[in-house]
SEZA-730173 format. One record per residue (C-alpha): residue number from 1; chain; x negated, z negated, y negated. Coordinates in Angstrom, 2 decimals, padded with zeros to 5 digits. Layout:
N
+-----+-------+---------+---------+---------+
|  nr | kette |       x |       z |       y |
+-----+-------+---------+---------+---------+
| NUM |     A |       X |       Z |       Y |
...
+-----+-------+---------+---------+---------+
This chain:
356
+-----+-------+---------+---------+---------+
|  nr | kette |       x |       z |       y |
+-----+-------+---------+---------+---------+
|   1 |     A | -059.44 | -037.97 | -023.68 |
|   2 |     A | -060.27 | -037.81 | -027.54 |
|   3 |     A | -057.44 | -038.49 | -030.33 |
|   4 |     A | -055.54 | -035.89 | -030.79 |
|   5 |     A | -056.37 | -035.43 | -034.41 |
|   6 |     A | -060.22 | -035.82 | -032.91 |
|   7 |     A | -059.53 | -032.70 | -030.62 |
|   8 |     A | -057.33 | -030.51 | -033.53 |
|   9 |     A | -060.82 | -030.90 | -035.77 |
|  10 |     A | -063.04 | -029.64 | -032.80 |
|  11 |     A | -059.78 | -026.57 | -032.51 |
|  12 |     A | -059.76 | -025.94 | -036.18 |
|  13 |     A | -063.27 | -025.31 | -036.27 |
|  14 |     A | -063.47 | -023.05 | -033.46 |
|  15 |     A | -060.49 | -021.78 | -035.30 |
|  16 |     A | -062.74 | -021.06 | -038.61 |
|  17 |     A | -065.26 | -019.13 | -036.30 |
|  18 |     A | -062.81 | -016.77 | -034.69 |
|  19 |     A | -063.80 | -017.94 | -030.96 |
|  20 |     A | -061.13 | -018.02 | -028.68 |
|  21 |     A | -058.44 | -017.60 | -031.08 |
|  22 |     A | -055.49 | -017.17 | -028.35 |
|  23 |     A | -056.63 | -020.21 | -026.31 |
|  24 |     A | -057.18 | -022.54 | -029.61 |
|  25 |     A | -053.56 | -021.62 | -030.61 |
|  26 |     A | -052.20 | -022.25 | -027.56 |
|  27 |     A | -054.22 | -025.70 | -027.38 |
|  28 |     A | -052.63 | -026.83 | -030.62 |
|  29 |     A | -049.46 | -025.63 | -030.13 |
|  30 |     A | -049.80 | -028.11 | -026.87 |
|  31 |     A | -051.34 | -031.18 | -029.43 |
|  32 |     A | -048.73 | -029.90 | -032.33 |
|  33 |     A | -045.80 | -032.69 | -031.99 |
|  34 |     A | -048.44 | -036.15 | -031.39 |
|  35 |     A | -050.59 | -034.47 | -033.76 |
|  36 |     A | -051.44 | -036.08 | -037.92 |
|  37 |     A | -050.15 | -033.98 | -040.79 |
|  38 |     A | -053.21 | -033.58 | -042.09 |
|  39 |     A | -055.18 | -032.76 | -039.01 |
|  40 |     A | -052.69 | -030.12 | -037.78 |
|  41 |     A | -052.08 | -028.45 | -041.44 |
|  42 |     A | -055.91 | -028.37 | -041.71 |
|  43 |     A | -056.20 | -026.74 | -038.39 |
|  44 |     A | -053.21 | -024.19 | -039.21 |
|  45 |     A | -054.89 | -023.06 | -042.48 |
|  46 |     A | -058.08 | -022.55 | -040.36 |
|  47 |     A | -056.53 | -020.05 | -037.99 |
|  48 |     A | -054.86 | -018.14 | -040.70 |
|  49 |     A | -058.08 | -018.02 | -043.05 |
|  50 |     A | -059.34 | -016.02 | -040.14 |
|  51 |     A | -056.76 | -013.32 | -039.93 |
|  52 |     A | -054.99 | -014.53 | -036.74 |
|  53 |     A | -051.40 | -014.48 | -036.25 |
|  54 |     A | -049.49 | -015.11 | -033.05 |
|  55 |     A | -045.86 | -016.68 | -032.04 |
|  56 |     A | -048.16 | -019.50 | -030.79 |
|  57 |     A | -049.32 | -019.95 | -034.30 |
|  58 |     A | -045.77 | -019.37 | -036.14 |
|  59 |     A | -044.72 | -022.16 | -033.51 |
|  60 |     A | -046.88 | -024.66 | -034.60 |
|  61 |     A | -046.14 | -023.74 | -038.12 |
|  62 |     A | -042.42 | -024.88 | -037.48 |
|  63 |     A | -043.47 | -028.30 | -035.42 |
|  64 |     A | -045.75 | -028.88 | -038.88 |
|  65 |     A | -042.61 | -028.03 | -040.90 |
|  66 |     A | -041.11 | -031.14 | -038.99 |
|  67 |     A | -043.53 | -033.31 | -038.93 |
|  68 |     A | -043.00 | -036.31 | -041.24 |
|  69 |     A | -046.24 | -036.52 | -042.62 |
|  70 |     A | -046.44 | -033.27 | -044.31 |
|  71 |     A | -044.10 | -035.29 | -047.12 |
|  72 |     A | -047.58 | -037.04 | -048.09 |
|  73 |     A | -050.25 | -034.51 | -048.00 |
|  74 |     A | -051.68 | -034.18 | -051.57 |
|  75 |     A | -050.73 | -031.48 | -053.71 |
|  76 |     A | -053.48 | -029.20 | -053.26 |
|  77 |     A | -053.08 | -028.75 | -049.63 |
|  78 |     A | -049.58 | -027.54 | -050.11 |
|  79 |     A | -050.43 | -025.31 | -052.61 |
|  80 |     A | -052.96 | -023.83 | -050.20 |
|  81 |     A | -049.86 | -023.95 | -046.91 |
|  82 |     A | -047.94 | -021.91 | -049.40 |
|  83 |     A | -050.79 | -019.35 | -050.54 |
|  84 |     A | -051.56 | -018.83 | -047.38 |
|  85 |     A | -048.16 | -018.59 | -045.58 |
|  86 |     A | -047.65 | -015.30 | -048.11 |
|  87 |     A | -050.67 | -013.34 | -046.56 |
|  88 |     A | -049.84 | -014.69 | -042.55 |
|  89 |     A | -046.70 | -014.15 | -041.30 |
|  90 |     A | -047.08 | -016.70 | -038.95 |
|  91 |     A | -046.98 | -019.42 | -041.49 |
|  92 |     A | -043.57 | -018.63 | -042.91 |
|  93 |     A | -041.87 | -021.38 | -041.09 |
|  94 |     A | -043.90 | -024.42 | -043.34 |
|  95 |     A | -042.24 | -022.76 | -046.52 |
|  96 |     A | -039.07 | -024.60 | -046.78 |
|  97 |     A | -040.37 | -027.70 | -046.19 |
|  98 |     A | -043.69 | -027.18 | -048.89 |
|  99 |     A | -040.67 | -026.91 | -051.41 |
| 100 |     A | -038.53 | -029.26 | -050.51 |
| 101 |     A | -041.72 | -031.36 | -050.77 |
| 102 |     A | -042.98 | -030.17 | -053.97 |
| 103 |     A | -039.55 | -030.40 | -055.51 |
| 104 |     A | -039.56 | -034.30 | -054.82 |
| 105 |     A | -043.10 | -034.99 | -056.22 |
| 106 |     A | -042.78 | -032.06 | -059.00 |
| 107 |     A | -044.15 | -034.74 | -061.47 |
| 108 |     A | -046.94 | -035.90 | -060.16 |
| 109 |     A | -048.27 | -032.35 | -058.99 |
| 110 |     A | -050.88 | -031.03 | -061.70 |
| 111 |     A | -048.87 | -028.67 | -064.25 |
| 112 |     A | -051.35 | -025.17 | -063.24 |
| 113 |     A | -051.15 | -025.87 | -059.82 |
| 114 |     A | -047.17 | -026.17 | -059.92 |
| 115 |     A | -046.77 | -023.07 | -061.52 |
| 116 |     A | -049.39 | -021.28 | -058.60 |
| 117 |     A | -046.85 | -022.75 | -055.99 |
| 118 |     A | -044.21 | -021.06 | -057.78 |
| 119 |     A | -045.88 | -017.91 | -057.56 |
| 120 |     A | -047.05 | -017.70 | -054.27 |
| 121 |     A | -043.25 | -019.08 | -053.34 |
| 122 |     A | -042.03 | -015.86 | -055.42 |
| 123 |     A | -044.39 | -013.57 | -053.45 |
| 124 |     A | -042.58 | -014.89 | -050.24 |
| 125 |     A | -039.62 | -013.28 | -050.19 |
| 126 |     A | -036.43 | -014.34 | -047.84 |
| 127 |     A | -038.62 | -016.75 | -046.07 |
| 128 |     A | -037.95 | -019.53 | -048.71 |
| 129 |     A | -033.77 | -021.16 | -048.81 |
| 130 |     A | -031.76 | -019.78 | -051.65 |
| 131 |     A | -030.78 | -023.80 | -051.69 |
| 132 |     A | -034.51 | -025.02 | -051.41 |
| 133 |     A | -035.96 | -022.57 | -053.98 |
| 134 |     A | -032.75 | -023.59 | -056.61 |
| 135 |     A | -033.88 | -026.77 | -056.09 |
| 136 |     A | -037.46 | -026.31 | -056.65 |
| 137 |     A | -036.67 | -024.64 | -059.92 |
| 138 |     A | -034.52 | -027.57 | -061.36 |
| 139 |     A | -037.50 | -029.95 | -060.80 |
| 140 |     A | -040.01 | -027.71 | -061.92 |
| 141 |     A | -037.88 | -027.18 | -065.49 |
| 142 |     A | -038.07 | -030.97 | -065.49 |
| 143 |     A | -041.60 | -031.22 | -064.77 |
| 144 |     A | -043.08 | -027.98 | -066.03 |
| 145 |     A | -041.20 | -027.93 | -069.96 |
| 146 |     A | -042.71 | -030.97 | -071.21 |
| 147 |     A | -046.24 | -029.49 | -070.61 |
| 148 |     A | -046.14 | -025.65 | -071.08 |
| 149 |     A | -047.96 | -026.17 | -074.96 |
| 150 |     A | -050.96 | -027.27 | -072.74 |
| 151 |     A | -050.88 | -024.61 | -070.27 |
| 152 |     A | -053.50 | -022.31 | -070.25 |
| 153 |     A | -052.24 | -018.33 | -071.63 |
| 154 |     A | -053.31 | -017.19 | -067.97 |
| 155 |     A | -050.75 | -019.70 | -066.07 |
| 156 |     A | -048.11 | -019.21 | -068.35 |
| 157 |     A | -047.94 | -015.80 | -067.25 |
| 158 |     A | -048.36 | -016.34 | -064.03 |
| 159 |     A | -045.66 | -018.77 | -064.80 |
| 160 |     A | -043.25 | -015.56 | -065.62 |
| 161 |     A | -043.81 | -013.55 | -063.30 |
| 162 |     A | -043.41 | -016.22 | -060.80 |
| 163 |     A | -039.63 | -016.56 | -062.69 |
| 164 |     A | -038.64 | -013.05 | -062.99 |
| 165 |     A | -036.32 | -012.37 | -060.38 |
| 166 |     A | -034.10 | -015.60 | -060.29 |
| 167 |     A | -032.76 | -014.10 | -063.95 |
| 168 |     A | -032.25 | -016.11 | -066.98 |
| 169 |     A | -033.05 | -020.19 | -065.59 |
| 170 |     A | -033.96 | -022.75 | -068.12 |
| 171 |     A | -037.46 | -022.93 | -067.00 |
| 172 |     A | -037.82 | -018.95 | -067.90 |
| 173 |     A | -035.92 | -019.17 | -071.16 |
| 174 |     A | -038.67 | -022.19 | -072.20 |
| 175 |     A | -041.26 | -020.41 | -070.79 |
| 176 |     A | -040.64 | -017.05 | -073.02 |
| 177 |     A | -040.13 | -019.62 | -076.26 |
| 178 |     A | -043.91 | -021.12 | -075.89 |
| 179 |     A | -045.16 | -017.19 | -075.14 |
| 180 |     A | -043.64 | -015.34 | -078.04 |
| 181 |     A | -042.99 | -017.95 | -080.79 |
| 182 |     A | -046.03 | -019.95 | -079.94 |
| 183 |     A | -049.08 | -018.01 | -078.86 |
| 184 |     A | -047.96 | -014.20 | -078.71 |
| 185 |     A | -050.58 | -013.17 | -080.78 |
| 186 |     A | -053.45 | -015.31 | -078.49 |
| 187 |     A | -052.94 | -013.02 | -075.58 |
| 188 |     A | -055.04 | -009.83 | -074.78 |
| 189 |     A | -053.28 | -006.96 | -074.22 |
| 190 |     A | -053.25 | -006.21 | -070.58 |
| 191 |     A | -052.19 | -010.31 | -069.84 |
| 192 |     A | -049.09 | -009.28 | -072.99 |
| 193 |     A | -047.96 | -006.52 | -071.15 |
| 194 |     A | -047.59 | -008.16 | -067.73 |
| 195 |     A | -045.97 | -011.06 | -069.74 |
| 196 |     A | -043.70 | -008.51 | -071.08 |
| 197 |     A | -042.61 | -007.33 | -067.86 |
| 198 |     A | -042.17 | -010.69 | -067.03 |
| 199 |     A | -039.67 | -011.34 | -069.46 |
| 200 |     A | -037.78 | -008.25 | -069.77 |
| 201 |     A | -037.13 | -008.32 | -065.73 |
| 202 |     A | -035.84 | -011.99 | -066.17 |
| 203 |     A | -034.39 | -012.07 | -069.59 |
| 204 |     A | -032.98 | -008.72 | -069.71 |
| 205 |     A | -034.15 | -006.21 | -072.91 |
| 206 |     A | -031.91 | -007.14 | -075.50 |
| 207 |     A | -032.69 | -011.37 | -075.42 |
| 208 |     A | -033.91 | -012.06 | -078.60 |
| 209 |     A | -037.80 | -013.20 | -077.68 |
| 210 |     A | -037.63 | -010.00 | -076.00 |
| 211 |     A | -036.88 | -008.20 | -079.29 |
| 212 |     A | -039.15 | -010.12 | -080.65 |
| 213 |     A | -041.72 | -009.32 | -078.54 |
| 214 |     A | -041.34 | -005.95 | -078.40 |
| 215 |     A | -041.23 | -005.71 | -082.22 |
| 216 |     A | -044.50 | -007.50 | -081.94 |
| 217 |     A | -045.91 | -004.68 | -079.51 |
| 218 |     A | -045.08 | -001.80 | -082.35 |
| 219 |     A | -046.89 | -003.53 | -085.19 |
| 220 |     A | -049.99 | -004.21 | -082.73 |
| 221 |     A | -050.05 | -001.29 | -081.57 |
| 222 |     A | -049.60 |  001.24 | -085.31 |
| 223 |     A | -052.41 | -001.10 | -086.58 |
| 224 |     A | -054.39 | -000.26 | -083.04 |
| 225 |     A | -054.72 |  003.26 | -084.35 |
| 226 |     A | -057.26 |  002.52 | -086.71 |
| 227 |     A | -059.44 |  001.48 | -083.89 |
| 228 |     A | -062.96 |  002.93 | -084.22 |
| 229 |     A | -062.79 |  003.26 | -087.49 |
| 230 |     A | -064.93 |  000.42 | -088.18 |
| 231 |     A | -068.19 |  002.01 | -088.18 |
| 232 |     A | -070.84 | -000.55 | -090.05 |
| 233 |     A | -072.99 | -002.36 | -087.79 |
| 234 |     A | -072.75 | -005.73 | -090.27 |
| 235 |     A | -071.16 | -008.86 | -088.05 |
| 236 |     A | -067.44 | -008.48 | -089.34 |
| 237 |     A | -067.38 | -005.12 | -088.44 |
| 238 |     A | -068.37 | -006.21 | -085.27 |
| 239 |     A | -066.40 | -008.81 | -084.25 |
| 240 |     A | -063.46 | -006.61 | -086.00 |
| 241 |     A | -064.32 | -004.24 | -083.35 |
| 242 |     A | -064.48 | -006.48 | -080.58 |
| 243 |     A | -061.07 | -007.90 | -081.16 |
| 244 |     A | -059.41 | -004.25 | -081.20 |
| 245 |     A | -060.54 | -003.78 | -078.16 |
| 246 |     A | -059.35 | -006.72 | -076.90 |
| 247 |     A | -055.79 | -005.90 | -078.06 |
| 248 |     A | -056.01 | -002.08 | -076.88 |
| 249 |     A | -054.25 | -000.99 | -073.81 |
| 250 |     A | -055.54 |  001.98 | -071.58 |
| 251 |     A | -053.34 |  005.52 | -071.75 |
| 252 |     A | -051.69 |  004.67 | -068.47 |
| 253 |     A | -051.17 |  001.42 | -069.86 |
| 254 |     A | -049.72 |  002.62 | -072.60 |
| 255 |     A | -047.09 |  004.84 | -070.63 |
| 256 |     A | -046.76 |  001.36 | -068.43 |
| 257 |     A | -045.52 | -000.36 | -071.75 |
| 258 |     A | -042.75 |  002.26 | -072.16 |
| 259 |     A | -041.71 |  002.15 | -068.61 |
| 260 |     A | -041.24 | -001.82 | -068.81 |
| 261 |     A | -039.65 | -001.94 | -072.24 |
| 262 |     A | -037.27 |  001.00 | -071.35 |
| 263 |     A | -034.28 | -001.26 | -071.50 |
| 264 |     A | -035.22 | -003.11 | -075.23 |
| 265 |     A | -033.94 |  000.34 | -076.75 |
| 266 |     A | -036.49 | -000.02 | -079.50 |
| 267 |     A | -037.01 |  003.23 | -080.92 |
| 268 |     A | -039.69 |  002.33 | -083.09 |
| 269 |     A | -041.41 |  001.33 | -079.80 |
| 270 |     A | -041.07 |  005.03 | -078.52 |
| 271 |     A | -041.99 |  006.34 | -081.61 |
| 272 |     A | -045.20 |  004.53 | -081.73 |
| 273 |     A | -045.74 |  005.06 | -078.04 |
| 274 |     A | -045.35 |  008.11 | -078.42 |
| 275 |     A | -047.64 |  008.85 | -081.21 |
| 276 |     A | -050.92 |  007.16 | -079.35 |
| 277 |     A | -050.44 |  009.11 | -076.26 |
| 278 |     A | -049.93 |  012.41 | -078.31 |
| 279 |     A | -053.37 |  011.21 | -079.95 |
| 280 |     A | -054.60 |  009.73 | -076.90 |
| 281 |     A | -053.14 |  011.45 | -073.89 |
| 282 |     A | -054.90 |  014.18 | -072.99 |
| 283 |     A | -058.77 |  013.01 | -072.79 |
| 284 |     A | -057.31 |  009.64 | -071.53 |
| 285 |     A | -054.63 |  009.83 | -069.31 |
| 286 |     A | -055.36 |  009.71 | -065.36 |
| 287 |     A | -053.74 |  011.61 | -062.91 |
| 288 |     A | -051.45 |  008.67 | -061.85 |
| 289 |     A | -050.75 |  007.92 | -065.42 |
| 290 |     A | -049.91 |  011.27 | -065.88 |
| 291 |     A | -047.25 |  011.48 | -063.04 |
| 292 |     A | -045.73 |  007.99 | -064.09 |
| 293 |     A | -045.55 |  009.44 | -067.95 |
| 294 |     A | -044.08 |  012.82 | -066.65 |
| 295 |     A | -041.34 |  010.52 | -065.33 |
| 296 |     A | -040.74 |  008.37 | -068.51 |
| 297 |     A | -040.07 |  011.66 | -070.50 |
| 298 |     A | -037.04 |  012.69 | -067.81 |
| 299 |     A | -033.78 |  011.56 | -069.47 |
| 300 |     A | -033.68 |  008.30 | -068.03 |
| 301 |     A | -037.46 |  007.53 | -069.13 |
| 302 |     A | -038.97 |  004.91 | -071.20 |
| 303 |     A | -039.78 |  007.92 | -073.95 |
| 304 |     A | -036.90 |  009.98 | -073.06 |
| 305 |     A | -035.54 |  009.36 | -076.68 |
| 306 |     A | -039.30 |  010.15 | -078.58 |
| 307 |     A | -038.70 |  012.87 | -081.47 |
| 308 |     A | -041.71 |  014.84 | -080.61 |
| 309 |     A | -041.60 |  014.60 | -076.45 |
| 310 |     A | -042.43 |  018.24 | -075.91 |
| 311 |     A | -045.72 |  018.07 | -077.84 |
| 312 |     A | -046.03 |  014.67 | -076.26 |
| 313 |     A | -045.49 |  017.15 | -072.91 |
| 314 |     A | -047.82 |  019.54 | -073.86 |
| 315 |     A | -050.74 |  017.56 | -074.82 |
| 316 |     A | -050.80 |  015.77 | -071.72 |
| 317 |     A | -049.96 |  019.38 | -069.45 |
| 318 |     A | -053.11 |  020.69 | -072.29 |
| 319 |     A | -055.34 |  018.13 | -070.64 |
| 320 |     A | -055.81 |  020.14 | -067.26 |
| 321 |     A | -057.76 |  022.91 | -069.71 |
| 322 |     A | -059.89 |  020.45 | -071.65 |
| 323 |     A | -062.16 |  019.68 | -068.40 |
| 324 |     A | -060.72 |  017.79 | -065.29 |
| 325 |     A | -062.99 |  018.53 | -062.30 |
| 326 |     A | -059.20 |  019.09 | -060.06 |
| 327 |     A | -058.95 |  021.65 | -062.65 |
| 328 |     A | -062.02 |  023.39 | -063.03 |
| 329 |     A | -062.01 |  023.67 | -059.25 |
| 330 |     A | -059.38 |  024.96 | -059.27 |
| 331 |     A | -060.48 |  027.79 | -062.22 |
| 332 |     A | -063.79 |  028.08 | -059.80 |
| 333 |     A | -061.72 |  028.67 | -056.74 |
| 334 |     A | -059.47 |  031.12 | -058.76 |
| 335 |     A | -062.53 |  033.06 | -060.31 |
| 336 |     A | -064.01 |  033.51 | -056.61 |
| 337 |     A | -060.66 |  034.81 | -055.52 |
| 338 |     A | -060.77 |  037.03 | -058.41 |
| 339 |     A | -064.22 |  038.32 | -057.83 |
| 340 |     A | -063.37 |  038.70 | -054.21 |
| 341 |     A | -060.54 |  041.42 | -054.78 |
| 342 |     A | -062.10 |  043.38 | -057.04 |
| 343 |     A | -065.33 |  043.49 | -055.12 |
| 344 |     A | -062.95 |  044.42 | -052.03 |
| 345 |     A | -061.24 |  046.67 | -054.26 |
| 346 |     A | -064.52 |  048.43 | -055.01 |
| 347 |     A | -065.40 |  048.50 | -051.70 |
| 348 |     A | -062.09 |  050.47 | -050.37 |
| 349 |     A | -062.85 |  052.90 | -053.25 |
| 350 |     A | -066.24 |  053.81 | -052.32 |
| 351 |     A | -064.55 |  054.32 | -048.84 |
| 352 |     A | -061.98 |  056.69 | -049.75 |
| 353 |     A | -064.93 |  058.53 | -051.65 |
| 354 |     A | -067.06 |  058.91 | -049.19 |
| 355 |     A | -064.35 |  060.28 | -046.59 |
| 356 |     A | -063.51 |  063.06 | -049.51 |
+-----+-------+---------+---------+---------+
C-alpha cells in the first residue's frame, strides 16, 4: 500500500475535482491520525475549495487540529486554514490551534499577512477561545506595532476592522495613532470611512483620534463642495479634479458617514452632512440610501440634531418627482387608472342616456 501522505495527494486531488466527495472524506478521515501535517492540511483545503462540507470533513479538521505538525507549517498555509475555515463550517475545529500557532511564531509571520489572519479570525465568530484569541492579540501588539509605518493604507484598515470588537487593546489604540496622525490625509474616501467605522466601534466616539478624525471628515468634506468647479482643461485642473474625486463619497455614503459617527456628537459633522445631501440628495440618493437616511433623521439618528432636517426631508421625499422610473410608474399606472374611470364614467352616462 502507498504512504499515507502518497494516498492523501491522490485524495486531495480527487478532492479539487469534486469526484466522489463523500467517499474521499471518508478515506481521509480513515488516513487522518498516521497522516503528515502538510499532506492532510493540503488535502483539507482541497475539499473545502470545492464547496464540500460534511461531519466527515469537520472530523478530520479536529484530528489536523491535533496533529503535531501543524506547529511547523509555514505561515501562508495557516493563513489560508484560517480563510478558509470562515467560509466552511466544517473547518472550524483547526481555528484554535492556527492561533495558538500564529501567536507563538507572531514574529516571524510577514506583517500583511498577520494582520489577514486577524481578520479572517474576526470574521469567525465563537469558533475561536476567548483565551486563544487574547493571546493572539498580545503577540500580535508585540509583533505588529513595530511595523505598522510600513504597512500598506489597505492592511491597516483591514487591520481595524479586524480589531473592532475586542474594544480599546493596545494593538487598536497604535493602530488608530499611525491612521489619523500619520497618513489620514493618504487615504481615499471610501477606505477613510470604513477606517472610521473601525475606530469609532473599537475606540468609542469621544477618543481623541476619533475627534480628530472626525474633525478631519468636516474640513474634507466643506472643501468637497467645490467639486466640479474646476472647469479648465489645463493639467492642474485636471489632476485637481482627479483628486476630488478621489476624496468624494457617494450620497448613500454620505448618510453611511453620519450613521457611523453618530456617537462623536460632532455637530459640525451634521451640519456639513447635512448640507451635501440637501445639495446632493435628491438626484443622488438610492433607494436603500434613502431608507437608511430616513432612519438617521428619527431622533436617535446620525442627523437627528441637523438645523435644517425637514428641508433635508423634503429634498430627498422631492426626489420621487424629479424622475425615478419606481415613480413614474407609478404616475403611469395612476394616469391609466385615471383614464380608466372617467372613460367608465362616460360610458355609464351614455347608458343612462340612451335608456331616457
Amino acid at each position: 500500500e502507498p504512504p499515507v501522505d502518497q494516498q492523501l495527494e491522490v485524495l486531495r486531488t480527487l478532492g479539487a475535482a469534486g469526484t466522489s466527495m463523500d467517499d474521499v472524506a471518508g478515506r481521509m478521515l480513515t488516513l487522518a491520525p498516521a497522516a503528515g501535517a502538510e499532506a492532510l492540511s493540503a488535502a483539507v483545503l482541497a475539499m473545502s475549495d470545492s464547496g464540500y462540507t460534511s461531519e466527515s470533513l469537520a472530523r478530520t479538521a479536529f484530528a489536523l487540529a491535533q496533529n503535531q505538525g501543524l506547529s511547523v507549517l509555514p505561515p501562508s498555509r495557516l493563513l489560508d486554514l484560517a480563510v478558509a475555515a470562515t467560509k466552511n463550517a466544517s473547518l472550524a475545529p483547526v481555528l484554535g490551534s492556527v492561533a495558538r500557532t500564529a501567536a507563538v511564531g507572531a514574529k516571524w509571520w510577514p506583517p500583511s499577512d498577520f494582520v489577514r489572519l486577524l481578520l479572517a479570525l474576526a470574521k469567525a465568530k465563537g469558533a475561536l477561545d476567548p483565551r486563544d484569541r487574547a493571546e493572539l492579540l498580545r503577540e500580535a501588539a508585540i509583533a505588529l506595532t513595530p511595523a505598522l509605518g510600513t504597512l500598506p493604507s489597505a492592511d491597516i484598515v483591514k487591520l481595524a476592522l479586524a480589531l473592532a470588537a475586542d474594544g480599546r487593546t493596545d494593538l487598536l489604540e497604535a493602530t488608530a495613532t499611525e491612521a489619523v496622525n500619520q497618513r489620514i490625509s493618504g487615504f481615499p474616501a471610501q477606505q477613510l470611512l470604513i477606517l472610521t467605522q473601525g475606530l469609532v466601534q473599537g475606540l468609542g466616539g469621544f477618543h481623541a483620534l476619533v475627534q480628530s478624525l472626525v474633525g478631519f471628515w468636516t474640513e474634507l468634506l466643506k472643501d468637497g463642495s467645490s467639486c466640479g468647479a474646476w472647469d479648465s482643461d489645463d493639467e492642474i485642473s485636471k489632476q485637481r479634479k482627479k483628486s476630488e474625486q478621489r476624496m468624494r463619497l457617494t450620497a448613500d455614503q454620505l448618510v453611511q458617514l453620519a450613521k457611523v459617527t453618530a456617537s462623536a456628537g460632532s455637530r459640525n459633522l451634521v451640519e456639513t452632512l447635512g448640507a451635501q445631501l440637501v445639495s446632493r440628495g435628491a438626484k443622488e440618493l438610492t433607494d436603500a440610501g434613502k431608507k437608511i437616511l430616513e432612519a438617521q433623521l428619527g431622533p436617535e439618528g446620525g442627523l437627528a440634531q441637523y438645523s435644517r432636517r425637514d428641508r433635508l426631508r423634503r429634498a430627498v421625499l422631492a426626489r420621487c418627482s424629479s424622475g425615478s422610473r419606481s415613480c413614474s410608474r407609478g404616475r403611469r399606472r395612476g394616469s391609466r387608472s385615471r383614464s380608466h374611470s372617467r372613460h367608465r364614467r362616460d360610458r355609464d352616462r351614455g347608458r343612462r342616456r340612451s335608456r331616457s
